[in-house]
N, C-alpha and C positions, 0 to 999 in steps of 0.2 A: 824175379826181382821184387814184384809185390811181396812172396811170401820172406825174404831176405829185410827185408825194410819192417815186415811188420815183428819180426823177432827181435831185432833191434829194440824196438820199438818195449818192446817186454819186459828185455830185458834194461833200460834205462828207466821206465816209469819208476822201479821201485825205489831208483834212487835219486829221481828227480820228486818222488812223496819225500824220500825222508830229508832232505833240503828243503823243502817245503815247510813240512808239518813240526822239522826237529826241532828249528828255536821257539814255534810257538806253542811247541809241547810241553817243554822244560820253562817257559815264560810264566804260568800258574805258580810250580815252585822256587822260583825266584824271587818273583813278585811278593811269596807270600814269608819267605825268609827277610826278605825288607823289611816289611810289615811288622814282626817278631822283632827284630832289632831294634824299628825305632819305639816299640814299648820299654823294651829296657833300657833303651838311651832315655828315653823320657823318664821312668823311675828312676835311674841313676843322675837324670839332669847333667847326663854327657851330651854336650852340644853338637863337637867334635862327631862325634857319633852315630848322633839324629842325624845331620847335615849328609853325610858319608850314606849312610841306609833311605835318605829320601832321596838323592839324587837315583838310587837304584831301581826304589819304589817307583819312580814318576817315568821312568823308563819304558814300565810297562803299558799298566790300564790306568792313565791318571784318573780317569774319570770314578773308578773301583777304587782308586787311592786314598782319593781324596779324604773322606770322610773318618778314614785311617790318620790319617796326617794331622788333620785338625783335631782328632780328639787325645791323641798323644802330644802335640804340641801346647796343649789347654792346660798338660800337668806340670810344665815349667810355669817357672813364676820368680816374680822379682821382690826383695825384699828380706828381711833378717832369715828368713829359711830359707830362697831362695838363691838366685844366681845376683852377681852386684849390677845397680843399676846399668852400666859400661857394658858389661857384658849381655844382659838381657836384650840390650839395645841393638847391638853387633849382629847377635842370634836371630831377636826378632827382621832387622833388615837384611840377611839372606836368607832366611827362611820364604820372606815375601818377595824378594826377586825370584825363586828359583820358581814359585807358584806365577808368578806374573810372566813367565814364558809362554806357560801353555795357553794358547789363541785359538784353540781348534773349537769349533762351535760348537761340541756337545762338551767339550772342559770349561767353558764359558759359562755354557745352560747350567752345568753343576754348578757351577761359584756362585752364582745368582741364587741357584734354590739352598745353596747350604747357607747360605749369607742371612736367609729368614730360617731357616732350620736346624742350624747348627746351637747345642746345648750349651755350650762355653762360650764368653764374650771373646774372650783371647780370640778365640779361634775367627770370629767375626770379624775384630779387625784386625786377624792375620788377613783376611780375604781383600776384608778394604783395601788395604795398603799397598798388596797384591795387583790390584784390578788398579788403583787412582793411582799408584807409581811409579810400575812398571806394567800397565794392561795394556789393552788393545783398544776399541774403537773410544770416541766421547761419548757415547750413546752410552755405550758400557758402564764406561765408569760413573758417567753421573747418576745413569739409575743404583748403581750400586751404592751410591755417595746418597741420594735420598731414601733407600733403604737403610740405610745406615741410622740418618735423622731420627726416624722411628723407633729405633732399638731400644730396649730396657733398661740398658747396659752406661752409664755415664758416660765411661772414656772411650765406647765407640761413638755418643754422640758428639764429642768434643772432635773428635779425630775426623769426622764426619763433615762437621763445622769449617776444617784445617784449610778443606778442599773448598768447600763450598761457598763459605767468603770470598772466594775468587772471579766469579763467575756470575757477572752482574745482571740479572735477567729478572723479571718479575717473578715468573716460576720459583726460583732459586727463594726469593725473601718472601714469596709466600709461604713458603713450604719452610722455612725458618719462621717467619711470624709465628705460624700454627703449631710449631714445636715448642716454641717459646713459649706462647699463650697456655699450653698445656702444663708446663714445668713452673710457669713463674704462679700457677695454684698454691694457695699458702698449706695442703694437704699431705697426710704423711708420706704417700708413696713418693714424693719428689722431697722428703726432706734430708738432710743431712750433709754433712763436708763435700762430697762428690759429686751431687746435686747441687749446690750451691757451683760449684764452678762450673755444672754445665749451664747451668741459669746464667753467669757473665758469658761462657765461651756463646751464646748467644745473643746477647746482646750487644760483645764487641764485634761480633759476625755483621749484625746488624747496621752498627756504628760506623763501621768500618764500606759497607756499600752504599748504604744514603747518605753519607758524610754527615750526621749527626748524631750526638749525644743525648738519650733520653733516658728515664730514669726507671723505666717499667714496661713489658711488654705492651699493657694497653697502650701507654702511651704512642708506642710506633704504631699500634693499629689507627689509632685517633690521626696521627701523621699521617700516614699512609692513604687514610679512606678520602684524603680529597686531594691527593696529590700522584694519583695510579696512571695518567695520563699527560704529566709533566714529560715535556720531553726531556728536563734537565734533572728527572729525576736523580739521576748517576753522577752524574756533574753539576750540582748546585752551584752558582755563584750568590753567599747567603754569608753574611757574618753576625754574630752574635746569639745565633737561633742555640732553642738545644735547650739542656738545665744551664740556664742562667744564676740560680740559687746555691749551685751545688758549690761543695766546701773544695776548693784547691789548694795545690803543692804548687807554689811557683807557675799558680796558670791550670795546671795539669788536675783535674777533676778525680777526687779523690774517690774512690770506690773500692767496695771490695767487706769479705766479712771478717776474713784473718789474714791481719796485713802486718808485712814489716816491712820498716822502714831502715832502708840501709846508708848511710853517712860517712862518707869521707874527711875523716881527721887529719890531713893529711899536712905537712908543712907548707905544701904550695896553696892551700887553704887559707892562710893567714895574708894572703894579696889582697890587695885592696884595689876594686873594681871602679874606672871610672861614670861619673852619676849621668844618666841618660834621661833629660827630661821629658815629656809629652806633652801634648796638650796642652793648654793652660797655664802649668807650669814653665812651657818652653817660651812660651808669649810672655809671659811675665818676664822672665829674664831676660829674654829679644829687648826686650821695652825700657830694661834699667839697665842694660849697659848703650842703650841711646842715650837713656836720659844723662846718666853719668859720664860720656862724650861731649855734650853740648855744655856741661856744667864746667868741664875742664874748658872748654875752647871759651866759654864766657869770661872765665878765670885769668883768660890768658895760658893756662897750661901745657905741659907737653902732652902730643899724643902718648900714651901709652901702649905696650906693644899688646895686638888685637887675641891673638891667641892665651896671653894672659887674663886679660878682664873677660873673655871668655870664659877660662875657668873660675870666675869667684861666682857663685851664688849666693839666693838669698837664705840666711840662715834656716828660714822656717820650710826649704826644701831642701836641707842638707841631710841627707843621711845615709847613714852608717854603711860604708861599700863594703868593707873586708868581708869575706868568704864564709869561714866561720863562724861571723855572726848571723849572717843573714841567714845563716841555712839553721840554726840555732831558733832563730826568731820565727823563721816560717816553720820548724815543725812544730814549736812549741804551739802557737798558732791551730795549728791541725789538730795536735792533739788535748789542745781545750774542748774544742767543737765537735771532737768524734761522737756519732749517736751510739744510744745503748744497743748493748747487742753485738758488737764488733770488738775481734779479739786484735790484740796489737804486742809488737817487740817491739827494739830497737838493735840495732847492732852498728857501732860506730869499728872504723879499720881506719888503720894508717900500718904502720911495721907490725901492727899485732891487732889483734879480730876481738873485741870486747865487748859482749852482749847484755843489754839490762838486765833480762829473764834469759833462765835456761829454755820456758817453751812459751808461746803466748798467754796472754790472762787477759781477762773480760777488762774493756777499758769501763772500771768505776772512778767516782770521784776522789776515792783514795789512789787506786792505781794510774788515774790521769796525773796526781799531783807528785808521784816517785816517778812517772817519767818525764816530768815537767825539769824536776832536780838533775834526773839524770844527763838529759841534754843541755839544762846550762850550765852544768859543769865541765861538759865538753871541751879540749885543748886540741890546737893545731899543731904536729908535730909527725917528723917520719918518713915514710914512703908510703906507697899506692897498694894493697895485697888486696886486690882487688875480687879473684878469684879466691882467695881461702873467705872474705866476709860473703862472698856468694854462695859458696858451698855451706859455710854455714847456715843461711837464711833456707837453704832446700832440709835443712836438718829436721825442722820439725813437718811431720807426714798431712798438718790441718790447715798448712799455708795454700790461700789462694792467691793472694798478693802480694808482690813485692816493689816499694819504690825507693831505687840506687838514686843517691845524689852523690854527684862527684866532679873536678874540676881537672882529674889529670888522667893518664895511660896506667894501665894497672902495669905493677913495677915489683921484683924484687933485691934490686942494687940500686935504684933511685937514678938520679939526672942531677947532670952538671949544667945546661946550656939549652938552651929552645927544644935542639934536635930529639926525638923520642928514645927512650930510656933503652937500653942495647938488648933488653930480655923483654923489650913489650909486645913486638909482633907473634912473635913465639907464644905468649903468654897469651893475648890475643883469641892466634887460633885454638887453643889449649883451652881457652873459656866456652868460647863458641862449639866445641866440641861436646865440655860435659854438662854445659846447659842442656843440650840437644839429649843426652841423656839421660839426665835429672829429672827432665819436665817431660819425656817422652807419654808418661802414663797418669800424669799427675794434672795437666791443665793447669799452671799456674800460672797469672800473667806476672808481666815483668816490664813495671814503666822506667825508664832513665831518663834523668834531669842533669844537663850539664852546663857547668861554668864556662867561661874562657877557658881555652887552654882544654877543653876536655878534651878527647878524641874522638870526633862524636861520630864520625864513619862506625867507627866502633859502637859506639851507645844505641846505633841507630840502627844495626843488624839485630844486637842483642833484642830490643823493645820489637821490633817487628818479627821476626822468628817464636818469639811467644808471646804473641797477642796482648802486646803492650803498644806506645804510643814512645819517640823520643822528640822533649822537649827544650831547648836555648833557657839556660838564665842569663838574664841581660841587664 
């Protein structure tokens, strides 16, 4: 029986080896015909392709892959030779989910060491993105998200930033301060368009965790060094602090190096808002429609009904509500007081997108005084195309700022009646979509300012999704 059993035995080994050994025989060339493919998907900048041969790839030895992945994914790119923004976008976000599976602790330890070794930024924050949007522990990702900080690279630190604004902790704004401090050097290696936005993408990071506005790295260190042990550091209850000097839009603190201002022409523009007094002024009126009460009843007169003499004011606070003026007056306003050094457009929409300049120009004294002409010539009339003067303001590649003023739902059939325009929610999420990939590599903030009547759920995703602020005119 023994020797019956061990024959058996003999004869089943060779075929329990080659079940064994057969798929991870042929797994070397598989793995390496992947590999081969997604080079030519990358030359070819077939997506479709890439996608198809890394899922193959990753099958194998991710860990062996990796480094194949990132450096073939580093040859796509977005832009006049490349793929269109939309599509880059797409690319780029399943590329980074399919990478952000792998959890196994030595495809981790790799992400981490290619994340500081990898030769291409792309490929860096292919990893980020990877690791902080679809990874595994928080430990992980935030180390990968302060590696990031560090990088050479602008739009891995801005994308870096994305995350890390999030995440209130002294660690986090120290470790921003020190980035900061380093980039807001007036020196060449931080200069230029891309640098300059990573220099705001940290200061709105900054902005945005101690609730205040300041105008310079030091200055948050100067804030900072005697307020480390506030318990209320995160949650201030503080008003007025901050750049109190600084030039504003309706309130909204004007910042930024190439900025355009975007303007709603639109016929529901031409409303006239009722006047909202404060202060002062509101005591002053309280006080003469007493006095003017007790003058009637001396008189013998009749009351007068209360919510009329209510609305009269004193001449010398009467002013001008309608829409288009006011938005007229305050940017003209703005664009007296711009400093030197700062490039500017303007682009006013209503049924058609009309831009001062075809691309920004240094605001000089000549150039401030053709865009002074240019907005108060401005007319109220139309519908809302809200997304075509948006898409235009992403036109030019040296915009770091844009600020929308607007007072209705982006439209293109307009509105009969209160109820929102039949093509706005649509339109909407259509916005919302190709901001997200417009600005995906670009870092540009985006503040919105809205009237009555605006949609401001809407204004208010938009400004917060890129590193913008949405503010009430009232």
């Amino acid at each position: 029986m023994r020797r019956a059993t061990n024959d058996w035995m003999w004869i089943l080994l060779p075929l329990f080896c080659i079940l064994v050994s057969g798929p991870t025989a042929a797994q070397p060339g598989k793995a390496q015909a992947a590999l081969r493919d997604l080079e030519k998907a990358s030359r070819d900048q077939n997506t479709e392709k890439f996608l198809a041969a890394l899922d193959a790839g990753l099958e194998g030895d991710a860990v062996k892959a990796l480094p194949k992945v990132l450096e073939c994914y580093g040859n796509f790119d977005s832009g006049r030779n490349g793929l269109e923004a939309g599509e880059y976008y797409r690319f780029h976000s399943a590329v980074a989910h399919r990478l952000g599976r792998l959890r196994r602790i030595a495809e981790v330890n790799e992400m981490k060491r290619l994340m500081k070794n990898c030769p291409r930024w792309q490929g860096r924050l292919l990893l980020l993105d990877a690791s902080l949007a679809f990874g595994s522990s928080r430990s992980d990702r935030l180390d990968m998200a302060f590696e990031a900080l560090e990088d050479g690279a602008p739009a891995v630190i801005r994308r870096a930033l994305f995350y890390l604004k999030k995440v209130a902790d002294l660690k986090t704004v120290d470790a921003i301060l020190s980035r900061f401090l380093e980039i807001d050097r007036k020196e060449g290696a931080y200069r230029g368009d891309d640098w300059d936005r990573a220099r705001f993408a940290c200061r709105d990071a900054l902005t945005a965790l101690l609730k205040i506005s300041l105008p310079a790295a030091v200055d948050y260190q100067n804030y900072l060094s005697t307020r480390r042990d506030w318990p209320d550091l995160f949650n201030p209850a503080r008003s007025g602090e901050g750049a109190r000097t600084a030039l504003t839009l309706f309130g909204t603190e004007v910042t930024g190096k190439n900025i355009v201002f975007v303007i709603d022409v639109s016929g529901s523009m031409m409303a006239t808002d009722p006047i909202i007094l404060t202060g002062r002024e509101e005591e002053k009126h309280k006080t003469e429609v007493v006095r003017k009460k007790k003058d009637r009843e001396k008189d013998g007169g009749k009351e007068k009904d209360a919510a009329k003499e209510e609305a009269k004011v004193e001449p010398s606070v009467v002013t001008e509500r309608r829409r288009i003026t006011r938005a007229r007056k305050e940017l003209v306003k703005v664009i007296r007081a711009l400093p030197e050094g700062v490039k500017i457009n303007i682009i006013a929409y209503s049924s058609d997108v009309a831009s001062w300049k075809v691309k920004l120009v240094p605001a000089t004294p000549e150039t401030r005084k053709e865009a002074v002409a240019f907005v108060e010539t401005l007319d109220a009339d139309g519908i809302t195309v809200t997304d075509r003067a948006l898409e235009s303001a992403f036109e030019d590649l040296s915009v770091d700022t844009i600020y929308l003023i607007t007072d209705g739902a982006p439209t293109h059939v307009g509105s009969t009646g209160p109820e929102l325009p039949p093509d706005a929610k649509e339109l909407i999420e259509a916005i919302h979509k190709r901001i997200r990939e417009l600005n995906f590599l670009r870092g540009v903030r985006l503040f919105t300012l809205g009237f009555p009547e605006a949609e401001e759920e809407f204004l208010k995703k938009l400004a917060a999704d890129n590193s913008g602020t949405y503010a009430p005119i009232r």
